[in-house]
N, C-alpha and C positions, 0 to 999 in steps of 0.2 A: 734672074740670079741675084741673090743677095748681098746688098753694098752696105750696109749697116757699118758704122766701126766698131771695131770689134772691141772696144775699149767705152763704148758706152755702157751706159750706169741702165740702160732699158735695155739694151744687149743682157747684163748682167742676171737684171730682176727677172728677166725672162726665166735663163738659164737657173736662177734660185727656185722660181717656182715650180719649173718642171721636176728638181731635186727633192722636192718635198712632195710631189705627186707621187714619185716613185718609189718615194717609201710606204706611200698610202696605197698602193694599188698595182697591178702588173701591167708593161708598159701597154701591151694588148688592149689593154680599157681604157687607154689614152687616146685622145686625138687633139688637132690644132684647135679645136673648139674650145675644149674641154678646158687644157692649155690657157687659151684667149680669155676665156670668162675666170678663169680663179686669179690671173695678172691681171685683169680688169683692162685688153688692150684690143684696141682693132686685128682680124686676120692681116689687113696690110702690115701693119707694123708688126707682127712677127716673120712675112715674108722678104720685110724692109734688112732683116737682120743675120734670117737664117734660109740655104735654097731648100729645105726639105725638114721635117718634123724628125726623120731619123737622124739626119745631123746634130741637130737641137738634144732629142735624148743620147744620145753617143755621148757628146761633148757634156753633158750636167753627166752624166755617169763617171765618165773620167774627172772632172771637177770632185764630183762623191765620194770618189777613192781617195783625190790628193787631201782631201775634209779628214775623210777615215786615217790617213794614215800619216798624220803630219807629226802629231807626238813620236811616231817610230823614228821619222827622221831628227827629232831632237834628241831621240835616245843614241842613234849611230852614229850622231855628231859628239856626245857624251863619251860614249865609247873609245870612238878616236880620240880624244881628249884625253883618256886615262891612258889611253895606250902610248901616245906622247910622253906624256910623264913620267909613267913605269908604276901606275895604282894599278897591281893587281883586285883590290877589296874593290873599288870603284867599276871596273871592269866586270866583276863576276855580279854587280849589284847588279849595273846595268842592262847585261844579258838578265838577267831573272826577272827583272823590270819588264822587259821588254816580250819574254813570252811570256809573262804573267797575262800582261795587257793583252795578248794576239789573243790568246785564248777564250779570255776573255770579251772579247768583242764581236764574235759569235754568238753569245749569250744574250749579248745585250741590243743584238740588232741583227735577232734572228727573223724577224718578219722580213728583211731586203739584205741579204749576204753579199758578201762580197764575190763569190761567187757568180752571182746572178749579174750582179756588177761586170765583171770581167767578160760574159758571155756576151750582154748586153754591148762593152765596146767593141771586142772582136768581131760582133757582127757587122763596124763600121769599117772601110776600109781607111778612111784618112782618120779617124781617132786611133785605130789598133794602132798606126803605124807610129804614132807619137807615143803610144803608149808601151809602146814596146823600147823604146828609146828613154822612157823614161825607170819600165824595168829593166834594163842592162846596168845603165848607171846605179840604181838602186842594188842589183846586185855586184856590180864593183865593187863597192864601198866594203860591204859585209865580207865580200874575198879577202881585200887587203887587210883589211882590219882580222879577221879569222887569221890569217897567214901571219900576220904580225903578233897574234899572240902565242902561235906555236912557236914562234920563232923563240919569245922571250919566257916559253916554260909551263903557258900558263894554261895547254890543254893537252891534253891526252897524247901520247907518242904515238898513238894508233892512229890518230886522226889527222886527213888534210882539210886545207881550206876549204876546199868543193864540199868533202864531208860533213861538216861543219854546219857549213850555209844548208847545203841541201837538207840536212838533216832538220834543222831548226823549221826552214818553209814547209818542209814535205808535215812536219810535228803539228806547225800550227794550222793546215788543212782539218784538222779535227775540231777546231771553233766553227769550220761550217756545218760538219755532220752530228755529232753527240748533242747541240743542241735542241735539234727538232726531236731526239730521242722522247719517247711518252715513260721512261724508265729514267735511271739515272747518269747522271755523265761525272767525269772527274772534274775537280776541281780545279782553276788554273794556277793555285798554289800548287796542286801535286804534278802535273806536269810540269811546270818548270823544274821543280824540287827533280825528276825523273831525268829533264833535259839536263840539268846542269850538274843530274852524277853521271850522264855520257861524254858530258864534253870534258870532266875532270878527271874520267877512268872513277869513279867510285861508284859504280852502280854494283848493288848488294850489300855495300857497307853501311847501309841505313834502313829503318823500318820495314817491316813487308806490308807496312800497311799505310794506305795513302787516306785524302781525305776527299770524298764525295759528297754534290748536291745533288740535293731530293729537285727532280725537273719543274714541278707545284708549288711549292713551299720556296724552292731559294735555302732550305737550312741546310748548313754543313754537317753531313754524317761521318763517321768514321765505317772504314769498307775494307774489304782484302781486296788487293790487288786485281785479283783473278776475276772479281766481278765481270759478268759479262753484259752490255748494253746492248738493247735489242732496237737495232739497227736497219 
């Protein structure tokens, strides 16, 4: 069984280089070898740290996510911040900011999604269950904050908090699909631009026409809505 402290800096490097394997490759092509020679460490001392290899990628998976998603949490902190205050500009920035980004990080790290990530710790029993502890609080946050801004005016009288949130996570699920598209995908200016005339009640009062990237190129085209991606 592994006694390693969990606070060591060879604990750590380990866990970095398994992170970086796994964007190189699926974890199936992985093993403690494999592991062992690109950390340049004896199999003891990975056994010294960790009881099993699935342990190890569990945990750099959950690490990968908290990597991925650490700017969102300086955006929610931002948010509640304007919301403090009473900046609705500040507020509306920062949601647009923020699924700008989600959408965008599908794009950009379409070869290991977050998706895969996710599947990857659920298959662990002692990472899902911290991880799941750590999505509740994450999604507290964005309740309270959602619910405080309806309170003070600043979203749609159609809309609860639940609405809100779910809407936004279920929205930004499409940064893991529309990128592998061999067609085109929307741009993540135009979805937020889309998201944040639902959250405002203004959807229809602007363009019917959004802006799309070419999946090859990266150049922004202009597109009708309706465009269909072949999925």
């Amino acid at each position: 069984m592994a006694e390693g402290n969990p606070n060591s800096k060879t604990r750590q490097h380990i866990l970095d280089i398994a992170k970086v394997l796994l964007t190189e490759t699926n974890k199936d092509a992985l093993s403690v070898s494999v592991l062992c020679d690109r950390a340049h460490i004896a199999p003891s001392t990975f056994y010294y740290y960790f009881t099993s290899f699935a342990d190890c990628l569990a945990e750099a998976d959950r690490q990968r996510y908290e990597d991925l998603v650490s700017a969102f949490e300086e955006r929610i902190a931002a948010i509640e911040r304007a919301l403090e205050i009473g900046d609705p500009n500040v507020f509306y920035a920062t949601v647009r900011d923020q699924m700008t980004a989600a959408w965008s990080a599908g794009r950009a790290d379409a070869r290991y999604s977050l998706i895969r990530t996710f599947i990857n710790i659920f298959d662990n029993k002692g990472q899902s269950a911290r991880f799941r502890s750590q999505l509740d609080a994450q999604f507290d946050r964005w309740l309270a904050a959602a619910e405080l801004a309806h309170q003070r005016g600043w979203t749609f009288d159609g809309t609860t908090a639940e609405m809100v949130v779910l809407m936004f996570w279920a929205a930004s699920v499409g940064q893991f699909i529309l990128p592998v598209s061999t067609r085109r995908t929307m741009a993540p200016t135009a979805v937020a631009t889309f998201f944040m005339e639902i959250l405002t009640g203004a959807v229809g009062a602007g363009s019917a026409e959004g802006t799309a990237i070419d999946a090859e190129t990266g150049a922004d085209l202009e597109v009708e809505v309706e465009v269909e991606a072949e999925l």
